[in-house]
C-alpha positions as CSV (number, residue, x, y, z in Angstrom):
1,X,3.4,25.8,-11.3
2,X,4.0,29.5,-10.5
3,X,7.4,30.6,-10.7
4,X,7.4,32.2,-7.3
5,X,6.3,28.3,-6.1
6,X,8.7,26.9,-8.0
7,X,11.7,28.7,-6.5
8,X,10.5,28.7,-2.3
9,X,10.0,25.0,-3.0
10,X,13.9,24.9,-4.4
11,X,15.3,27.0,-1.8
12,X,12.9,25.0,1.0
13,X,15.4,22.1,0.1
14,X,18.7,23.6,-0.2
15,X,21.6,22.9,2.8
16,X,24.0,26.3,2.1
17,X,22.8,29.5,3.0
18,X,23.9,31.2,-0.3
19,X,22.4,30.4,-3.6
20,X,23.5,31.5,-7.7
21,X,21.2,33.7,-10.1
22,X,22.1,30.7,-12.3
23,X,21.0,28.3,-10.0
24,X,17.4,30.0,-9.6
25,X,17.4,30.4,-13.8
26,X,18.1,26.6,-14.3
27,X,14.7,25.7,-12.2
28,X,12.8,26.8,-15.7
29,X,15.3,25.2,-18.0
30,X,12.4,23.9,-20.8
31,X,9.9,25.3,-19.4
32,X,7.4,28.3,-20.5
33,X,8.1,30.8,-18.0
34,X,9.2,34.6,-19.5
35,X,12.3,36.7,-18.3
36,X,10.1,39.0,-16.8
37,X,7.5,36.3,-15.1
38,X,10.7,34.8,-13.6
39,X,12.2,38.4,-12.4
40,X,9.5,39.3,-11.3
41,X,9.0,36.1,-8.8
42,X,12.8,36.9,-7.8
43,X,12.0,40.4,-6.6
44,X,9.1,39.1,-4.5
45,X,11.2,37.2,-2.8
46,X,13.6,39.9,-2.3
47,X,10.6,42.2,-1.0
48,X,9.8,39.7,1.6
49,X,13.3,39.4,2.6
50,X,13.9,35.3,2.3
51,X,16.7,36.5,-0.8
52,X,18.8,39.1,0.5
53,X,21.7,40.4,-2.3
54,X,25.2,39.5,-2.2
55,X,26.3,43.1,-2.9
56,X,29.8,42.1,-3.8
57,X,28.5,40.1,-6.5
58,X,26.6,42.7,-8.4
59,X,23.4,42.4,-10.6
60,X,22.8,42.0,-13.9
61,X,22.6,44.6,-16.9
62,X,19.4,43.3,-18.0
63,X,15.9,44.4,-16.7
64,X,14.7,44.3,-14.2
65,X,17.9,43.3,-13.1
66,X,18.3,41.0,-10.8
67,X,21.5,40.1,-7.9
68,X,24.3,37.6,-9.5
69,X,24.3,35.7,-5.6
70,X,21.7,35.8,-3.2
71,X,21.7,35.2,0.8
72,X,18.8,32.7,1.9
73,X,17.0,33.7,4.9
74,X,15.9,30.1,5.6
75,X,13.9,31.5,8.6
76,X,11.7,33.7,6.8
77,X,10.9,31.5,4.1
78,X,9.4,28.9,7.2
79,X,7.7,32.1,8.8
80,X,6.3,32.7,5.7
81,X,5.0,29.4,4.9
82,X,3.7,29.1,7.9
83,X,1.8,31.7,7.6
84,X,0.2,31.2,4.5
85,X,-1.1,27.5,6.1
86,X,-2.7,29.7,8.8
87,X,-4.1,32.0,6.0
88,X,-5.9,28.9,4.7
89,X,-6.8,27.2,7.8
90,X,-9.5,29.9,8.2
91,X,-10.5,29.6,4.4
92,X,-11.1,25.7,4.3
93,X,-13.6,23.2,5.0
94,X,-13.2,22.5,9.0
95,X,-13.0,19.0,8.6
96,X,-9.2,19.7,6.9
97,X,-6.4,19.3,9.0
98,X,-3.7,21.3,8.3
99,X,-1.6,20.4,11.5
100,X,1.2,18.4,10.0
101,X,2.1,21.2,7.7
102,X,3.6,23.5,9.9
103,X,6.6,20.7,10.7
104,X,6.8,19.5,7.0
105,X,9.0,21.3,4.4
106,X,7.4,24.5,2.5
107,X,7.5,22.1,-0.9
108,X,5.1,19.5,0.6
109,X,2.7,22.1,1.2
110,X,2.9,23.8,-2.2
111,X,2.6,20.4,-3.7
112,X,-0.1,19.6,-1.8
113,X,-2.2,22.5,-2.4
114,X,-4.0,22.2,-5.3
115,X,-5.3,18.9,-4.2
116,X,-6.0,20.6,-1.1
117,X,-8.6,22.7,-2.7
118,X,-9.9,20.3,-4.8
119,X,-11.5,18.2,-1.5
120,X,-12.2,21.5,0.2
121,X,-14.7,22.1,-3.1
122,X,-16.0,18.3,-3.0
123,X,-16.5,18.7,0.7
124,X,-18.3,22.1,0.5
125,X,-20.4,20.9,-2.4
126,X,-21.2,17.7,-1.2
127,X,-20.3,17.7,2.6
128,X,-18.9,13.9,3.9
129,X,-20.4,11.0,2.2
130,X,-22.6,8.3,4.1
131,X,-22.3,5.5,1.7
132,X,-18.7,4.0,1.1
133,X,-17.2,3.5,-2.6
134,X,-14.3,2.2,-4.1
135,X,-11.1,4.0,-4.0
136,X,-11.2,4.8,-7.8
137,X,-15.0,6.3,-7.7
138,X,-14.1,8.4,-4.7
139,X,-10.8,9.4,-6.2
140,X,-12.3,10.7,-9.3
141,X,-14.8,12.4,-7.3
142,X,-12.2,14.5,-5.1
143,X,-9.8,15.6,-7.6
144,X,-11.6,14.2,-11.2
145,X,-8.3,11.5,-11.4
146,X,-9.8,8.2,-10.4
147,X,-5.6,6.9,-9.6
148,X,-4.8,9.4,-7.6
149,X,-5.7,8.1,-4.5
150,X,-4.4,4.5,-5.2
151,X,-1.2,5.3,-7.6
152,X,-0.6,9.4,-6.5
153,X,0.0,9.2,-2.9
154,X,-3.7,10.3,-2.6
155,X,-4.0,8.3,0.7
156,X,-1.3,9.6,1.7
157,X,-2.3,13.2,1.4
158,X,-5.5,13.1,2.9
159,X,-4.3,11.0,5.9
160,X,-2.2,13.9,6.3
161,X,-5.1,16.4,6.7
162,X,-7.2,13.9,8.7
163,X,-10.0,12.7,6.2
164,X,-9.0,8.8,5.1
165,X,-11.3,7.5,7.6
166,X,-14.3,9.8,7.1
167,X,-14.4,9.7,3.5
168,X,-15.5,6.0,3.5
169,X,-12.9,4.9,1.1
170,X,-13.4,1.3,-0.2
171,X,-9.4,-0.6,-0.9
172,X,-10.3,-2.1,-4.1
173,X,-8.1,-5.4,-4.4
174,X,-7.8,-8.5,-7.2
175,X,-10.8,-10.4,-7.1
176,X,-10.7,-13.6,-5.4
177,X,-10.1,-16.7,-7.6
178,X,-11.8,-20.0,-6.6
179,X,-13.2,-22.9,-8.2
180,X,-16.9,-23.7,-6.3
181,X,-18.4,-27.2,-5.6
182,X,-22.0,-26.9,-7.0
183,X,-22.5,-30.3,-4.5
184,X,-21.7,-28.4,-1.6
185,X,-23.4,-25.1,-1.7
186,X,-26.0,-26.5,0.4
187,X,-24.2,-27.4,3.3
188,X,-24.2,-26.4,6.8
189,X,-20.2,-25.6,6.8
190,X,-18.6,-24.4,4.1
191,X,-15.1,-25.2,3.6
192,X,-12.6,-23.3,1.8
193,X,-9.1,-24.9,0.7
194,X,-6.5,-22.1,0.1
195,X,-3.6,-23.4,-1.8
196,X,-0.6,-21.0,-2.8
197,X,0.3,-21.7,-6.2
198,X,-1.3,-22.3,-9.8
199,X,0.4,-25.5,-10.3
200,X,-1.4,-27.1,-7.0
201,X,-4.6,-25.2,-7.9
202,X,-4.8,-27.0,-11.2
203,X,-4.0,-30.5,-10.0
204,X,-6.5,-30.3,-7.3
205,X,-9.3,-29.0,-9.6
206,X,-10.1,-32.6,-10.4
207,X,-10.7,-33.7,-7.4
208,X,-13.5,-30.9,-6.3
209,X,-16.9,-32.9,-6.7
210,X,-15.3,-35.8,-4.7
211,X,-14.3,-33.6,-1.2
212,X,-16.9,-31.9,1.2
213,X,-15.7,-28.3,0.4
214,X,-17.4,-25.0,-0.9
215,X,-14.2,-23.4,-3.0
216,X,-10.6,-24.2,-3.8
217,X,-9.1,-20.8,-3.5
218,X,-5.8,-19.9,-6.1
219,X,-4.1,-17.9,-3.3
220,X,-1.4,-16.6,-5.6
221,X,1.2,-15.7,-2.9
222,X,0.7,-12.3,-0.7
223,X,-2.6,-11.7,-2.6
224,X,-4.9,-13.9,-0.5
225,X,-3.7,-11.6,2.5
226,X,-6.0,-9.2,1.1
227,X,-8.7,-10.6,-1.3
228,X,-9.8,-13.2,1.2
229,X,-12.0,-10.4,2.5
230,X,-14.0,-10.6,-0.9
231,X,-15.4,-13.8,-0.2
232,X,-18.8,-13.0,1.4
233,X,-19.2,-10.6,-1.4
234,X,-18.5,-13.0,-4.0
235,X,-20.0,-15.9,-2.8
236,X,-23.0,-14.5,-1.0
237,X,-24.1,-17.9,0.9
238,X,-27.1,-16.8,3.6
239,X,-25.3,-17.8,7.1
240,X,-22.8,-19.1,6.0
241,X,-20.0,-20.8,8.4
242,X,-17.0,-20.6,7.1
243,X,-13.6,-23.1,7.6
244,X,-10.5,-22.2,6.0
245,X,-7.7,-24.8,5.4
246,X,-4.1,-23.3,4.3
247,X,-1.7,-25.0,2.0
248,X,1.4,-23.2,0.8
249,X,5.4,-23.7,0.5
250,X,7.5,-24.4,3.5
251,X,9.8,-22.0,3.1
252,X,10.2,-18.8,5.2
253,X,7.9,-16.6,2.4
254,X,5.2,-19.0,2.5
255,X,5.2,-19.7,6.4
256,X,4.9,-15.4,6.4
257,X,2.2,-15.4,3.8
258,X,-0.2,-18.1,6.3
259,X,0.7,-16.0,9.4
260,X,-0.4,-12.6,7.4
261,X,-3.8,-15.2,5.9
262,X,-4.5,-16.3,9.6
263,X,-4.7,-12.7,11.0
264,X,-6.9,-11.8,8.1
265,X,-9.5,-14.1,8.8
266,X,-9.7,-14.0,12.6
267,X,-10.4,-10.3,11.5
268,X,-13.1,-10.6,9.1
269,X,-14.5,-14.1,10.0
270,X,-14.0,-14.6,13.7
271,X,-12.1,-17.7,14.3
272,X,-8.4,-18.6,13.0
273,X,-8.1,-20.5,9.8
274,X,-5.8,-24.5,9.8
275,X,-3.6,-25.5,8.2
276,X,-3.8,-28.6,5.9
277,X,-1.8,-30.6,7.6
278,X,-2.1,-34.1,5.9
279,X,-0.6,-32.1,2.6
280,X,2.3,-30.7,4.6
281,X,2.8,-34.0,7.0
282,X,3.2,-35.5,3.2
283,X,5.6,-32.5,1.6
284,X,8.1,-33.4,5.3
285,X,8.2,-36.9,4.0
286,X,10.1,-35.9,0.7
287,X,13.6,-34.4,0.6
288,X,13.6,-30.9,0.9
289,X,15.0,-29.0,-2.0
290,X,17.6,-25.7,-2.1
291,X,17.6,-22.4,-3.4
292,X,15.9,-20.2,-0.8
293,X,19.2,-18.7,1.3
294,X,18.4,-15.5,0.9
295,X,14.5,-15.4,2.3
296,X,13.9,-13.3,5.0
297,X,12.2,-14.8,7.9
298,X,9.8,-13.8,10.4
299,X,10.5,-15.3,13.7
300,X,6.7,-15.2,14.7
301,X,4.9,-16.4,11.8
302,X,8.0,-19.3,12.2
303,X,6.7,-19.7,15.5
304,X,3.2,-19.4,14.9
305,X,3.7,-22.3,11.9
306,X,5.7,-24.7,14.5
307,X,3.4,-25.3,17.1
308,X,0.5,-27.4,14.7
309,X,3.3,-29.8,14.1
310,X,5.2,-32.2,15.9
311,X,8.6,-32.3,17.6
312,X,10.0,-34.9,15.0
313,X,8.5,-32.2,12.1
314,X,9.5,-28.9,13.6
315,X,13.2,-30.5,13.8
316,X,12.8,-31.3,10.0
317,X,11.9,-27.4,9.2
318,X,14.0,-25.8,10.7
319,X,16.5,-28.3,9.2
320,X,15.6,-27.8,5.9
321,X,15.1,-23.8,6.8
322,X,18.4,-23.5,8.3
323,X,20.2,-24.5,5.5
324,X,18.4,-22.9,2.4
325,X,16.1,-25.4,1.8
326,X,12.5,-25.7,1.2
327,X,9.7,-28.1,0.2
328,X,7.7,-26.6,-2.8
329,X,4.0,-27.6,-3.0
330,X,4.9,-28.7,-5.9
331,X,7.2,-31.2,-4.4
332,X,3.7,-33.6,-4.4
333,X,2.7,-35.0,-7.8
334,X,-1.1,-34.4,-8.9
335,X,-2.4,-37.9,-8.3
336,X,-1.3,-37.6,-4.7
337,X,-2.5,-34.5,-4.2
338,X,-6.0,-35.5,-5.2
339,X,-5.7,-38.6,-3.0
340,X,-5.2,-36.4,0.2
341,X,-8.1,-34.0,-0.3
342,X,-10.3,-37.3,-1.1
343,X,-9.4,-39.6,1.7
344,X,-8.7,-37.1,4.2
345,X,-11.8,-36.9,7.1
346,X,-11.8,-32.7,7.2
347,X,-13.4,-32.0,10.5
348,X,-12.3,-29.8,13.1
């Protein structure tokens, strides 16, 4: 980073109005940046009056020398800033937004630069794109670092200047893990059994040539909330009608994680997706167990999750909820599970 850079972004975040030579040296502690190179960014900032000399303090001896205490003229520094986002306003593709700037600090600008430049080239070389690709491809393509987007606060950055949504950015998520039932494939509905843990998943696995579903679905917690949207792509059934049947924890995480599911799929498949309630009517016939006090609830998933049962079972959840407890999936033993799925008549 240029020295002069490096120092307005320092001084953009200082609260006093007075700041040390020493304090302005220790910004290049370790780092290759010359006496002179560093002076020299000093003075400029002199020139343009944002440093104004302490001149009871003195300067150095050594050249060029520079004041011991400086005055910061926070004012300029913003005028100045500002007026090098105007500067590149009229350089830069017109599809760039530089609007949010001018009320940000002058270091989120001078961060932001570089990468600035770097999608003003793609989009002058290659104008917007028509055809959408994964975040990593199109990341890569922008500023030749295919994490930036995803792990860099890429998304964040071109929010800012108004091009996320025309840059046809695919999120690129886990895949979605299911087991399929070869002797359904054919069907007219295709059934999907979402179940939130591995343990469940694998006990169920058994039972999948015996049950008139497509796919049990490893949901593996918050996960589903966004991979569920995978499923045409990975099982690519020609007009397909899709049913999805949700089985996770009764506890105030897993009630969330269904409520965040069910929006998903109204979204991307057009009708709400039920729970399995012969699993859970079974789980509210056990004894709850503890150890969830410190889950953090959501009043309208809670809600949301109440009305599919009865009175006699909502007074059981909130029982167990209200006092830390919780039923597991795992609360029901393999052999019953498999029994439930068989002898359950699925329609809607």
């Amino acid at each position: 980073m240029n020295p002069n850079v490096r120092i307005r972004s320092y001084l953009q975040t200082l609260k006093k109005t007075k700041v040390a030579l020493h304090e302005l040296e220790a910004l290049f502690q370790g780092l290759p940046c010359t006496y002179e190179q560093f002076a020299q960014s000093v003075l400029e900032l002199e020139s343009d009056e944002i440093l104004r000399m302490v001149q009871k303090q003195g300067r150095t001896i050594k050249r060029p020398a520079l004041a011991y205490q400086y005055s910061l003229q926070k004012n300029r520094l913003k005028v100045d800033t500002h007026k090098d986002i105007h500067q590149a306003r009229l350089l830069l593709h017109p599809d760039i937004q530089l609007d949010a700037y001018y009320s940000l600090g002058a270091e989120n600008w001078e961060q932001d630069r570089h990468y600035i430049e770097r999608v003003d080239a793609y989009l002058k070389r290659e104008k917007l794109p028509t055809t959408p690709v994964p975040a990593p491809e199109r990341s890569f393509e922008l500023v030749a670092d295919e994490k930036w987007i995803t792990e860099k606060q890429g998304k964040e950055l071109l929010t800012r200047i108004g091009l996320w949504d025309k840059l046809l950015i695919i999120h690129v998520e886990d895949p979605l893990m299911f087991a399929v039932n070869p002797y359904n494939l054919t069907g007219v509905i295709h059934r999907h059994l979402i179940v939130e843990n591995k343990t469940t998943y694998q006990a169920l696995l058994q039972a999948m040539p015996d049950v008139p579903f497509t796919t049990l679905i490893f949901g593996g917690g918050y996960r589903i909330t966004r991979s569920i949207e995978l499923l045409p792509m990975q099982l690519p059934l020609k007009d397909a009608a899709h049913e999805f049947y949700y089985f996770g924890d009764i506890d105030r995480e897993g009630i969330h994680i269904w409520h965040l599911f069910n929006k998903k799929v109204l979204k991307y498949f057009g009708k709400p997706a039920f729970l399995a309630l012969p699993f859970y009517r079974e789980c509210l016939s056990r004894e709850f167990a503890y150890g969830k006090e410190n889950q953090r609830g959501n009043e309208e998933a809670l809600q949301d999750f109440l009305f599919h049962f009865t009175v006699e079972e909502q007074e059981t959840i909130n029982h167990s909820l209200a006092t830390g407890g919780y039923f597991p999936q795992e609360i029901l033993p393999t052999q019953e599970l498999c029994k439930i799925w068989r002898h359950t008549a699925w329609t809607t």
